[in-house]
C-alpha positions in Angstrom: 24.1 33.5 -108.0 23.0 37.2 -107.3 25.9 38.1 -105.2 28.3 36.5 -108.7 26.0 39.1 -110.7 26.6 41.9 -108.1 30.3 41.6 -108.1 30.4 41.0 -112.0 28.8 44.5 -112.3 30.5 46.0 -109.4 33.7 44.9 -111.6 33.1 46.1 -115.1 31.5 49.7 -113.6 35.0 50.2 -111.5 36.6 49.6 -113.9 35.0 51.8 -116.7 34.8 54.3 -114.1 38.6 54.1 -113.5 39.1 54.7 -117.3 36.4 57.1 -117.5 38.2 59.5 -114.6 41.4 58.8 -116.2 39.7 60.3 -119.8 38.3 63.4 -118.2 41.7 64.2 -116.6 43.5 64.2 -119.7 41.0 66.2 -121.2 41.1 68.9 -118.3 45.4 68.5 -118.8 44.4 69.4 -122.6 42.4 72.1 -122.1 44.1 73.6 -119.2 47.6 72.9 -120.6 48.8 70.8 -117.3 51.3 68.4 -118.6 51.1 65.8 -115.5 47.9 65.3 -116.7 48.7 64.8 -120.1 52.2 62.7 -119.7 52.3 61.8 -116.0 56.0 62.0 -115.4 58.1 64.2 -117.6 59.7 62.8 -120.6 56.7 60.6 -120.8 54.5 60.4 -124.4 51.3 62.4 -123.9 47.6 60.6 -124.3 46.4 62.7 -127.0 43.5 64.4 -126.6 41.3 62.2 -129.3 42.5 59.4 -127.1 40.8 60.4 -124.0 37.6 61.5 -126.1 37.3 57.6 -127.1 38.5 56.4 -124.1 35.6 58.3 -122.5 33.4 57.6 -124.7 34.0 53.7 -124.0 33.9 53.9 -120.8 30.5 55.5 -121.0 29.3 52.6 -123.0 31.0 50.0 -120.4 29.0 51.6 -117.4 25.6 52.0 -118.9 25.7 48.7 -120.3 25.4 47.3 -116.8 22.3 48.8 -116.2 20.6 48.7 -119.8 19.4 45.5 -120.4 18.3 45.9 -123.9 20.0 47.2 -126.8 20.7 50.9 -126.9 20.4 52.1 -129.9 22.9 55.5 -128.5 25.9 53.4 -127.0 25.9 51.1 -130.2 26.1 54.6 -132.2 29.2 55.6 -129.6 30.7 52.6 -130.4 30.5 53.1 -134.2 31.5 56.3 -134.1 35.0 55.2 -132.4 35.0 52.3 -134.9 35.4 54.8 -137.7 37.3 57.5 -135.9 40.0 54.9 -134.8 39.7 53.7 -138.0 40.4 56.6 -140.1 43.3 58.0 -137.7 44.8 54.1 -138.8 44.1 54.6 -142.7 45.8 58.1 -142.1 49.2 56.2 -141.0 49.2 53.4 -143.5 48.3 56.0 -146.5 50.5 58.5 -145.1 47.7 61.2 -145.6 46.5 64.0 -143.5 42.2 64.1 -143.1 42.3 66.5 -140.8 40.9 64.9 -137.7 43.6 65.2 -135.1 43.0 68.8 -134.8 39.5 68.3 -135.3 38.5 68.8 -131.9 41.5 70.1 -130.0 44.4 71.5 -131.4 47.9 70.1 -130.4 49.5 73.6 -129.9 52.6 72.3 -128.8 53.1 69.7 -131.0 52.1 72.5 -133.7 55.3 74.4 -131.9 57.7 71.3 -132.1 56.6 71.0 -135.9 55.8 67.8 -135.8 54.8 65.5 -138.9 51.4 64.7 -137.5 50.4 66.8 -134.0 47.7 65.4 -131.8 48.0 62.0 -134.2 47.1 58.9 -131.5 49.6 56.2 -132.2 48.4 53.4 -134.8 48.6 51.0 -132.0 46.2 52.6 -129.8 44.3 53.3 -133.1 44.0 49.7 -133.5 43.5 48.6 -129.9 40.4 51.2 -130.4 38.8 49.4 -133.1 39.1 46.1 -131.5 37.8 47.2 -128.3 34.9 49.3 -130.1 34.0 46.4 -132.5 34.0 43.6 -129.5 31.6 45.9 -127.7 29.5 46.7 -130.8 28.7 42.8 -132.1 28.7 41.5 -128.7 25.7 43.3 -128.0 24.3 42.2 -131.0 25.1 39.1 -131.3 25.1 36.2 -128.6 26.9 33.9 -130.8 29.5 36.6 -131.5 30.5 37.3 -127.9 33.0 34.2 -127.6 34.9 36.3 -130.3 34.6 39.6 -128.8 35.6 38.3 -125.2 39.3 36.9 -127.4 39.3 40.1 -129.0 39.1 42.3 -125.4 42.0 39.5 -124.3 44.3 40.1 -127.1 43.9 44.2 -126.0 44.8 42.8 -122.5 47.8 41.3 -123.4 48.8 43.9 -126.2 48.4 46.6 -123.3 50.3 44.6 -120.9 53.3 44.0 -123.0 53.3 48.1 -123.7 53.1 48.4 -119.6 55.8 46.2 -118.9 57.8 47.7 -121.6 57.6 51.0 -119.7 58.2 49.3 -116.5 61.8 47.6 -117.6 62.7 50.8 -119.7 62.0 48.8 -123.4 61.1 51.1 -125.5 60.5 48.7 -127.9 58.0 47.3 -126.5 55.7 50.0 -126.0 55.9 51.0 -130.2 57.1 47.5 -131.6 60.1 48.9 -132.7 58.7 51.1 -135.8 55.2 52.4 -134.7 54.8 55.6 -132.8 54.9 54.9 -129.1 51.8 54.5 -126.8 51.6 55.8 -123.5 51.9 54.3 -120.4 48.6 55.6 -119.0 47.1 54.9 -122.2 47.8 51.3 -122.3 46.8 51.4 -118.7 43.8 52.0 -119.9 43.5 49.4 -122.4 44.4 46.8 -119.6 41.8 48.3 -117.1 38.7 49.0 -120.1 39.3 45.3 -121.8 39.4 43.6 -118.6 36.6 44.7 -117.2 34.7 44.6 -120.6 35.6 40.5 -120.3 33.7 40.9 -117.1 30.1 41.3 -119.4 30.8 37.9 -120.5 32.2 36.1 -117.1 32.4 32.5 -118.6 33.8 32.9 -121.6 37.1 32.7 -122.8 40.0 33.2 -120.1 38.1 35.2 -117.7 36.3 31.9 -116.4 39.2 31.5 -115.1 38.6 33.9 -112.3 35.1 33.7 -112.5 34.0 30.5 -112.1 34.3 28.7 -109.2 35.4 25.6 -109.9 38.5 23.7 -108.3 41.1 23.5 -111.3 40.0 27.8 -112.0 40.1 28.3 -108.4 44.3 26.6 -108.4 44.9 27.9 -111.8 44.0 32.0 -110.6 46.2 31.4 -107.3 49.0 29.7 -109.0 48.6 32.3 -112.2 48.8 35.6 -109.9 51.8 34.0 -108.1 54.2 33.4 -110.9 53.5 36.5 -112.7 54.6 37.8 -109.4 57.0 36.1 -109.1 58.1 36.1 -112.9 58.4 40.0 -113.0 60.0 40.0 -109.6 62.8 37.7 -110.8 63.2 39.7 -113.9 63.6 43.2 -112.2 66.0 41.5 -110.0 68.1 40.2 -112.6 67.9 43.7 -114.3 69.1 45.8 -110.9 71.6 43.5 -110.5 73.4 44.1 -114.0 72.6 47.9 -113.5 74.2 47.9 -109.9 76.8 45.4 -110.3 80.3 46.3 -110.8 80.7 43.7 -113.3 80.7 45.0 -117.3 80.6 43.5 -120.3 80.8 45.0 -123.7 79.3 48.0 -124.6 75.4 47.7 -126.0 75.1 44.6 -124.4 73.3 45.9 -121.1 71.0 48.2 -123.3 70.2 44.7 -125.4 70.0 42.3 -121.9 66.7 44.8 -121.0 64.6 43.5 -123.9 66.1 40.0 -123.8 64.7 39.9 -120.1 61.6 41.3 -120.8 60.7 39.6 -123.9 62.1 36.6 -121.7 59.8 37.3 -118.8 56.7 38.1 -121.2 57.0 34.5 -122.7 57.1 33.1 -119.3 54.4 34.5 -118.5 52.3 33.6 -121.7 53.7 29.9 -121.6 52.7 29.4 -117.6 49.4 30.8 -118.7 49.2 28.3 -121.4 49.8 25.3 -119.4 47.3 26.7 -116.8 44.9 27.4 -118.6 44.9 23.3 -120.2 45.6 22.2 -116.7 42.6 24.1 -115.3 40.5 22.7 -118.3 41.5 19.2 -117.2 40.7 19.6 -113.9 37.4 21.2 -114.4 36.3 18.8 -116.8 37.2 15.7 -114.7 35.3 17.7 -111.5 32.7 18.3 -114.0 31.9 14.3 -115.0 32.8 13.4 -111.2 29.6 16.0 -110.0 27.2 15.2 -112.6 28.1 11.3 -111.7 27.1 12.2 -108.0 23.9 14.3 -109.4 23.3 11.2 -110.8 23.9 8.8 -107.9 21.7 10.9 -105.7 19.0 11.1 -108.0 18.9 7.5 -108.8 19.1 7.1 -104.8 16.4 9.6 -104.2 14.1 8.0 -106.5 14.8 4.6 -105.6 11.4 2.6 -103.7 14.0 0.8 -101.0 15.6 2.7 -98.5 18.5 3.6 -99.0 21.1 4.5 -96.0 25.1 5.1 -96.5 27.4 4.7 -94.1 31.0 5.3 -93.1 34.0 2.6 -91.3 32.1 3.7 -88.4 29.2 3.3 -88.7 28.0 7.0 -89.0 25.5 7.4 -91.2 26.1 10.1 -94.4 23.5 10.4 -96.7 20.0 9.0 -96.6 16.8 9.1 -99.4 13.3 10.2 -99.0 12.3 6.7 -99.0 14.2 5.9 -96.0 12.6 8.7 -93.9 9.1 7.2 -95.3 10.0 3.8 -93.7 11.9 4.4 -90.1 9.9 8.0 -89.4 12.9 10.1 -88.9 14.2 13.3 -91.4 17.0 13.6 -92.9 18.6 15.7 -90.5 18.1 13.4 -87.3 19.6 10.5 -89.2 22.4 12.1 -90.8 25.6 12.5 -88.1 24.0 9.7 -86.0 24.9 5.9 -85.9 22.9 3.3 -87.9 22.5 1.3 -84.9 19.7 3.8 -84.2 18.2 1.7 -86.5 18.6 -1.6 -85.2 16.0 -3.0 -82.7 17.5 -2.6 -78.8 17.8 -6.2 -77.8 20.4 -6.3 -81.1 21.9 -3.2 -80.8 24.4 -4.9 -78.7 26.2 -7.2 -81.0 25.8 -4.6 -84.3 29.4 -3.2 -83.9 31.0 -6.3 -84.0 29.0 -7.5 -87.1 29.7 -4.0 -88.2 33.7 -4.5 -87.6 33.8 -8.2 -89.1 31.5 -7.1 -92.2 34.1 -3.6 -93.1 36.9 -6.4 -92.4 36.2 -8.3 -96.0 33.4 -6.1 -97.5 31.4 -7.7 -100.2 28.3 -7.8 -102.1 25.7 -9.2 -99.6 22.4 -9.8 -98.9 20.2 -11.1 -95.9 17.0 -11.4 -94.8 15.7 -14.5 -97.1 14.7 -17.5 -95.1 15.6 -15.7 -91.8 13.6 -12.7 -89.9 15.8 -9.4 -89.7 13.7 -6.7 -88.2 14.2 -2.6 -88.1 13.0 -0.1 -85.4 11.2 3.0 -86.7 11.2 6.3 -84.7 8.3 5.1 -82.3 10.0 2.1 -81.1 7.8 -0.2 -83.4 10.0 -3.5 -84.8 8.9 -4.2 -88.9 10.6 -7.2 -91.1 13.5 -6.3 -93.5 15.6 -7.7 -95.9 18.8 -5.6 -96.4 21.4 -5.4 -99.1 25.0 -4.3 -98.2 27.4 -3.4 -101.3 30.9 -1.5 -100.6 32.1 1.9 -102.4 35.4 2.5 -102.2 36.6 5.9 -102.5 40.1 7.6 -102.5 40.3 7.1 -99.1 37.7 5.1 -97.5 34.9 2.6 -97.9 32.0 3.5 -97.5 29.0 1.0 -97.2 25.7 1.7 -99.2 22.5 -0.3 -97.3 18.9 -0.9 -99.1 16.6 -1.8 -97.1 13.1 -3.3 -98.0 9.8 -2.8 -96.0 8.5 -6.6 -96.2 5.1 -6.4 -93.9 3.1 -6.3 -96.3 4.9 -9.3 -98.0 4.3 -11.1 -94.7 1.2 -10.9 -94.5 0.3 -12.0 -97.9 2.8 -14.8 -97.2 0.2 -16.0 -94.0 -2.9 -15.2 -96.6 -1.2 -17.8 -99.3 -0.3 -20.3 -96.5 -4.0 -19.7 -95.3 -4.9 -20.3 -98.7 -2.9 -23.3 -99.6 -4.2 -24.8 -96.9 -7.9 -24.4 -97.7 -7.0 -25.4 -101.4 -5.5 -28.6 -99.4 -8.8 -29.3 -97.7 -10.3 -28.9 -101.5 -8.0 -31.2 -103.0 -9.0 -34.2 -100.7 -12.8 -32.9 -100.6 -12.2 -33.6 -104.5 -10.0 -36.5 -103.8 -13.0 -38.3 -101.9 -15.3 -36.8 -104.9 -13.3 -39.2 -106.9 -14.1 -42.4 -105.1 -17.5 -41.4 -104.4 -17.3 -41.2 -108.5 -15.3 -44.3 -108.7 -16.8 -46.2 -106.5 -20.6 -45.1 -105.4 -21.6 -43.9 -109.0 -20.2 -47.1 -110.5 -22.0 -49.1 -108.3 -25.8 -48.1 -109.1 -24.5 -48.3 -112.5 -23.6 -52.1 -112.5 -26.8 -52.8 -110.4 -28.5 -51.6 -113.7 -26.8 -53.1 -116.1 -27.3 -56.5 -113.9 -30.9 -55.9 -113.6 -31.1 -55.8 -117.2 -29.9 -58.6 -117.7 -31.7 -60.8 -115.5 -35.0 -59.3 -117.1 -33.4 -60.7 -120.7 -32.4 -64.0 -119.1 -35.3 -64.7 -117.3 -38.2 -62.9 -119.3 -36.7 -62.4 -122.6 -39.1 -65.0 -124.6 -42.3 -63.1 -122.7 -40.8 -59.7 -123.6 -41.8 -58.1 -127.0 -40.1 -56.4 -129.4 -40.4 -53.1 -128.3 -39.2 -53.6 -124.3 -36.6 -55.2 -126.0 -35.1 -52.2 -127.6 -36.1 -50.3 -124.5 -33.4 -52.2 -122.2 -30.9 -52.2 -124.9 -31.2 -48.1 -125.2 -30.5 -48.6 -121.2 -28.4 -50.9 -121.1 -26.2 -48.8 -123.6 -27.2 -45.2 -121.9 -25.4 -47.0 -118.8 -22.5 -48.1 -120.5 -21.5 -44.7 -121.6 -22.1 -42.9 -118.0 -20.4 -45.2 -116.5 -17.4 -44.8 -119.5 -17.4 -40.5 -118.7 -17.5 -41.4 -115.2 -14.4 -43.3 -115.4 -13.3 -40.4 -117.9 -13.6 -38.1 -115.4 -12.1 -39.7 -113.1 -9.0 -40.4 -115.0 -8.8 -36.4 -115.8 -8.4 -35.3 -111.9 -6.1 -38.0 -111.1 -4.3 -36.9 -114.4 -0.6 -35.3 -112.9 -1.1 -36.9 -110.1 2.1 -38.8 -108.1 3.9 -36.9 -112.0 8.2 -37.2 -111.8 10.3 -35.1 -113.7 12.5 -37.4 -115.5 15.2 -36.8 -118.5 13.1 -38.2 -121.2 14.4 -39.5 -124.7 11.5 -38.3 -126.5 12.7 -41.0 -129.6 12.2 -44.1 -127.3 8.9 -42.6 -126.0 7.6 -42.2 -129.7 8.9 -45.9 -130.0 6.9 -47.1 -127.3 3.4 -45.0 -128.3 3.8 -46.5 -131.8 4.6 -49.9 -131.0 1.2 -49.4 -128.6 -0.7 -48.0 -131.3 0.0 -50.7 -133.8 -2.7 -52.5 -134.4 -4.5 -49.0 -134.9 -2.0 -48.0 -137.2 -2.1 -51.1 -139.6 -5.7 -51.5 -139.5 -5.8 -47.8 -141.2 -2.8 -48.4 -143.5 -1.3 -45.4 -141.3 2.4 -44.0 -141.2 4.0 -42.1 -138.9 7.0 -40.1 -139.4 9.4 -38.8 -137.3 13.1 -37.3 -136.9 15.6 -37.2 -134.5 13.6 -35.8 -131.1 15.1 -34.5 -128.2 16.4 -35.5 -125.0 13.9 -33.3 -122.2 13.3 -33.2 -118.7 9.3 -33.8 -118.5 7.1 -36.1 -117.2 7.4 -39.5 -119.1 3.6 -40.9 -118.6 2.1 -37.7 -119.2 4.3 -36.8 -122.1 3.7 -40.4 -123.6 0.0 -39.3 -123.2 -0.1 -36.5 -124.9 1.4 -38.2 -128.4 -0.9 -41.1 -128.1 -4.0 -38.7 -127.7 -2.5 -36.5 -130.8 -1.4 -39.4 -133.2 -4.8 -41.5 -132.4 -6.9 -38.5 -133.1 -5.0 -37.8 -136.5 -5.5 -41.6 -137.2 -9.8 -41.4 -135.7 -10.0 -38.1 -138.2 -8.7 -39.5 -141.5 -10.5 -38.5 -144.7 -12.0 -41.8 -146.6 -10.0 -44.0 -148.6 -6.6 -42.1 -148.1 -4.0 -43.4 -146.0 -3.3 -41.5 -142.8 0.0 -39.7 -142.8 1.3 -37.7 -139.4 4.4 -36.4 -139.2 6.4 -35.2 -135.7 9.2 -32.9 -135.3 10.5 -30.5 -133.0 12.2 -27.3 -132.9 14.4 -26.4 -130.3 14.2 -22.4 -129.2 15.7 -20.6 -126.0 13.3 -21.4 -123.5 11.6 -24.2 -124.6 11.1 -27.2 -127.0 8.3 -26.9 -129.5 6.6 -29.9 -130.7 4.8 -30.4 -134.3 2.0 -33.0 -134.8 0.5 -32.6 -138.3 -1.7 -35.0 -140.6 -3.6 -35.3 -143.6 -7.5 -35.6 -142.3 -10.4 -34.1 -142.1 -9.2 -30.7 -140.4 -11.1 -28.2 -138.4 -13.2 -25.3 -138.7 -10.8 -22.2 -137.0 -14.0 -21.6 -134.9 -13.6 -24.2 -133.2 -9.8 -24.3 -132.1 -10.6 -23.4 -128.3 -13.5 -25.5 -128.3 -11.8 -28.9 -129.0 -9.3 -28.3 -126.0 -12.5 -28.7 -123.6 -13.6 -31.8 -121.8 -16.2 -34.0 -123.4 -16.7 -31.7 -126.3 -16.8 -33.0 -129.5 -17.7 -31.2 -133.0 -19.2 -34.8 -134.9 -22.7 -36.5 -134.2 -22.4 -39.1 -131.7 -21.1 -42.3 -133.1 -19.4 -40.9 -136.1 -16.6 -41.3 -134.4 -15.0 -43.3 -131.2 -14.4 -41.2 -128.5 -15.7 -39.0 -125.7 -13.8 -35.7 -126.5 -11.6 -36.0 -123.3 -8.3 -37.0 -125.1 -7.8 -33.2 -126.4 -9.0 -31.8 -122.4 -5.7 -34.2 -121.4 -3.3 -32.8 -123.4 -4.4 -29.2 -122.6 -3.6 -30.1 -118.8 -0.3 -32.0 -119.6 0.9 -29.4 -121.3 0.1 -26.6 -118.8 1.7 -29.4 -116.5 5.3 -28.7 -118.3 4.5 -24.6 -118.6 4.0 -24.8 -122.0 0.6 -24.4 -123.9 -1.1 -26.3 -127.2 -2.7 -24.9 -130.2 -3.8 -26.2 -133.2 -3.4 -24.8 -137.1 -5.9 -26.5 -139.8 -8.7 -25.5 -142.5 -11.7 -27.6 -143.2 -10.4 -30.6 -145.3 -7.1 -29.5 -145.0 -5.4 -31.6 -142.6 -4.7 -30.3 -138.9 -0.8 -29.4 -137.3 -1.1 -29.3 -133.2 1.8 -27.8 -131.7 2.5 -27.6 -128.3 5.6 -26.0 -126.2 8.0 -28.1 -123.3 9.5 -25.4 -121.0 13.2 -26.2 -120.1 12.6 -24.8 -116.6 10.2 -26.9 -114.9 9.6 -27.4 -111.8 7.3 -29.6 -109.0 5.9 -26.2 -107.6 2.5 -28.0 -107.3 4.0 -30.9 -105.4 6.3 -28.7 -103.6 3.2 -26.6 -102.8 1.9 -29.4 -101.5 4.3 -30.5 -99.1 4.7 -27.0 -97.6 0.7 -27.1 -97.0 1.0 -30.2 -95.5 3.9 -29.5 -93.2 2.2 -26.0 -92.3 -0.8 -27.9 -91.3 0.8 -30.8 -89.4 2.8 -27.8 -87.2 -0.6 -25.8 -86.7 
């Protein structure tokens, strides 16, 4: 970037020191009366002498502006002043008036001598060419959103100059005055070519001069093919022209003295055409090179910031780019992996046979993916083996394939994999611990419990007429004490073996309503009850379980009916992406929002005992059927307001308790 800077400047001070040499000649020509300075070659139109004042004062401004960075208040004076001076010299030619200016600094004794109309007048071209060049320089010091226009403006004085140079180089005078201006001269419009090229160089990327500026591909074809016809344009041209001047061949008078501007004109629009299509090619080119680089910025980046390794390859097998990640995980840089084979990253003892996967793999390459249910290990820089699991996906460029590798670290996923089989193991050993629980609670507990209730009534049978009153109640209050532990012992046993030996079935969830109904009968006339239903689903769930949870929900809404109106519960379901949701709602008593997590718990109930049946477990079971299916249970009520439990069915369910389960077990029978 400081080297482009360096040249830039090295460019635009050449060049305004070219011009600026080229001024004080013509002035020395002027003042000493040497006409070589003033016309070059004889016959040749003079650079008058307030020419080479504003060309030197231009060039002045072109070379310090390279070296001041901030506006200077003197050079943007300069500037005006050959705004205006160019500008009246103009207004001079269109009005056809005389202010006095041309002699204004040095008289043109010889044009005086000649008596011509207007001696030491510049020609309205180079007038104009002055106030473009001094105006461009002016604003686009100002202005940064002005320079695009000032770097167009210095082109046009390129081209305008140009066409005035080859003019003088085919002998067309017409090109070098338009036809009816006052000729400009050939070292003036030299000038002009030199002083607005290099002033396009203080704005490198702008305009056309980006062209030869900027390196990018399509500017870098677009120069070289550019310089090479305009070579080879004008070449051709001045060909063409010696051969109609040489050649014995002769056609009608005039017509070689109107062939010169036909093939200059001819090889000007060539030129200006080819430029054209250039220039839109170059565009093209550059903006396609543009989208493909900021693609790869982007590529890299995302590679660079990925957390796998990733590693790309070539057909064989060399490895071409690499991220930081990558370097984390096998130990090496950058530069050590790059240029080598991947196979430096295989373990040895399968180093062997990676070619030929290699070969068969580049053979039909595809999306792939290994390392699941199968150990594929990687060798860091010290030799030490770790598990993988690599991804292999192909990118085809314009000529090759190349193949992009991510690699993932997995120890530490190992070893939490041996801390969960650990763990389901001992969760194994606590599920039979519970499991004998159970029978100890089944069986052990129950026991004591019908010794008791025996014992109590032998002491009624035997000694009930000797017994008074009060011993009486006594045994009843244990007799019915030991009724309900041995009820919530056989409660609680029933919730742990709840889920257990569970199938996942398809369900018909209107035949299981059919079938809880039809149960609950009885219940349901007794309390003049209705229940109400549409058209349910078909599910996969488990059927028992499921049929559980509307019994529960249905008998509770029937148990918590207000007094002397007729129970009313109505089901329905609605059927959303990812699961079913079910509606149970009633008429009864409701329940206080406080206590919506409460009710969900095992044996808690919100009424004095015996106010209602029950042991508040029915609730507790469909909170774990539920959570059985991956779904959860709420409830939505006010205090005398009826109650509406809902509860969700996922569609993707699966035995991963059971399957849990199994794995523990087979892990335990092969340790």
């Amino acid at each position: 970037m400081l080297s482009k800077k360096i040249n830039q400047i090295r460019f635009v001070t050449i060049g305004g020191l070219i011009v600026f040499i080229l001024a004080i000649a013509v002035l020395i020509g002027w003042f000493f009366n040497i006409e070589v300075l003033k016309s070059i070659l004889d016959g040749y139109i003079s650079m008058k002498f307030n020419t080479a004042l504003l060309f030197l004062a231009l060039s002045f401004c072109l070379i310090a502006s390279t070296s001041i960075k901030r506006i200077s208040v003197t050079l943007l004076l300069i500037q005006i002043f050959v705004v205006v001076f160019a500008t009246a010299s103009l207004l001079q030619e269109i009005l056809s008036a005389n202010f006095g200016i041309d002699q204004f600094f040095f008289p043109d004794l010889k044009g005086i001598e000649k008596q011509e109309a207007y001696p030491g007048r510049m020609s309205p071209i180079t007038s104009f060419l002055f106030i473009i060049m001094g105006g461009g320089l002016f604003f686009g010091a100002l202005s940064q959103k002005l320079r695009i226009y000032c770097q167009y403006a210095f082109h046009f004085v390129t081209i305008i100059s140009s066409i005035c140079i080859i003019g003088y180089f085919f002998s067309v005078p017409s090109l070098y005055k338009f036809s009816f201006l006052t000729p400009i001269a050939i070292h003036t419009a030299i000038s002009f070519c030199i002083l607005s090229m290099s002033a396009s160089m203080l704005y490198p990327e702008l305009g056309f001069t980006r062209i030869f500026t900027v390196k990018e591909t399509g500017n870098i074809i677009a120069k070289r093919l550019f310089l090479k016809l305009f070579a080879l344009i004008t070449l051709v041209t001045y060909l063409r022209l010696q051969f109609f001047e040489h050649s014995s061949f002769r056609v009608n008078s005039g017509t070689l003295m109107g062939l010169k501007p036909s093939l200059a004109i001819t090889s000007i629009g060539f030129i200006l055409i080819c430029f054209g299509f250039i220039y839109k090619a170059a565009n093209a080119i550059n903006q396609s090179e543009r989208k493909q680089k900021l693609a790869e910025v982007h590529f890299k980046s995302v590679i660079e910031s990925a957390p796998n390794a990733f590693i790309i390859s070539d057909e064989t097998g060399t490895i071409t780019l690499v991220n930081k990640q990558t370097e984390k995980i096998f130990g090496y840089t950058k530069e050590e992996l790059v240029g080598q084979k991947i196979d430096l990253l295989v373990p040895t003892k399968f180093r062997h046979g990676h070619p030929k996967n290699r070969n068969s793999y580049h053979a039909a390459p595809t999306a792939r993916y290994f390392g699941a249910g199968r150990d594929l290990h990687g060798m860091r820089k010290d030799g030490t083996e770790f598990p993988v699991e690599i991804g292999l996906n192909p990118l085809t460029t314009g000529t090759s394939t190349l193949i992009l590798a991510s690699v993932i670290d997995i120890t530490k996923r190992k070893e939490q994999e041996i801390i969960i089989n650990k763990q389901v193991l001992e969760l194994q050993n606590k599920n039979q611990e519970l499991e004998q629980f159970n029978y100890i609670a089944s069986h052990d507990l129950q026991e004591p419990l019908r010794t008791v209730s025996n014992f109590i009534q032998i002491i009624e049978e035997d000694y009930g007429k000797e017994l008074n009153h009060e011993i009486k109640l006594y045994l009843e209050h244990i007799n019915l004490a030991t009724g309900r532990m041995s009820m919530l012992v056989k409660s609680l046993l029933d919730f742990a073996r709840l889920g257990k030996n569970r199938q996942l079935v398809s369900i018909d969830c209107n035949d299981v309503l059919k079938d809880v109904v039809s149960d609950l009968n009885g219940l349901i006339s007794s309390s003049g009850a209705e229940v109400r239903y549409g058209v349910m689903p078909h599910i996969y769930a488990y059927r028992l379980e499921l049929r559980l949870v509307f019994q529960n929900l249905i008998n509770n809404a029937i148990k918590f009916r207000k007094k002397d109106i007729p129970p009313i519960i109505k089901i329905h379901c609605h059927e959303e992406k990812n699961y079913y949701e079910f509606w149970v709602s009633d008429n009864g008593i409701g329940i206080n929002p406080r206590y919506f997590e409460r009710i969900f718990q095992i044996f808690k109930s919100l009424h004095k005992e015996g106010e209602f049946e029950g042991h508040g477990i029915g609730l507790a079971h469909c909170y774990k059927i539920v959570g059985l299916h991956m779904g959860k249970i709420w409830v939505e009520s006010e205090h005398g307001e009826g109650s509406t439990f809902k509860f969700t069915i996922s569609k993707f369910i699966d035995n991963n308790e059971q399957r849990s389960d199994e794995q523990a077990g087979k892990l335990h029978n092969a340790g």
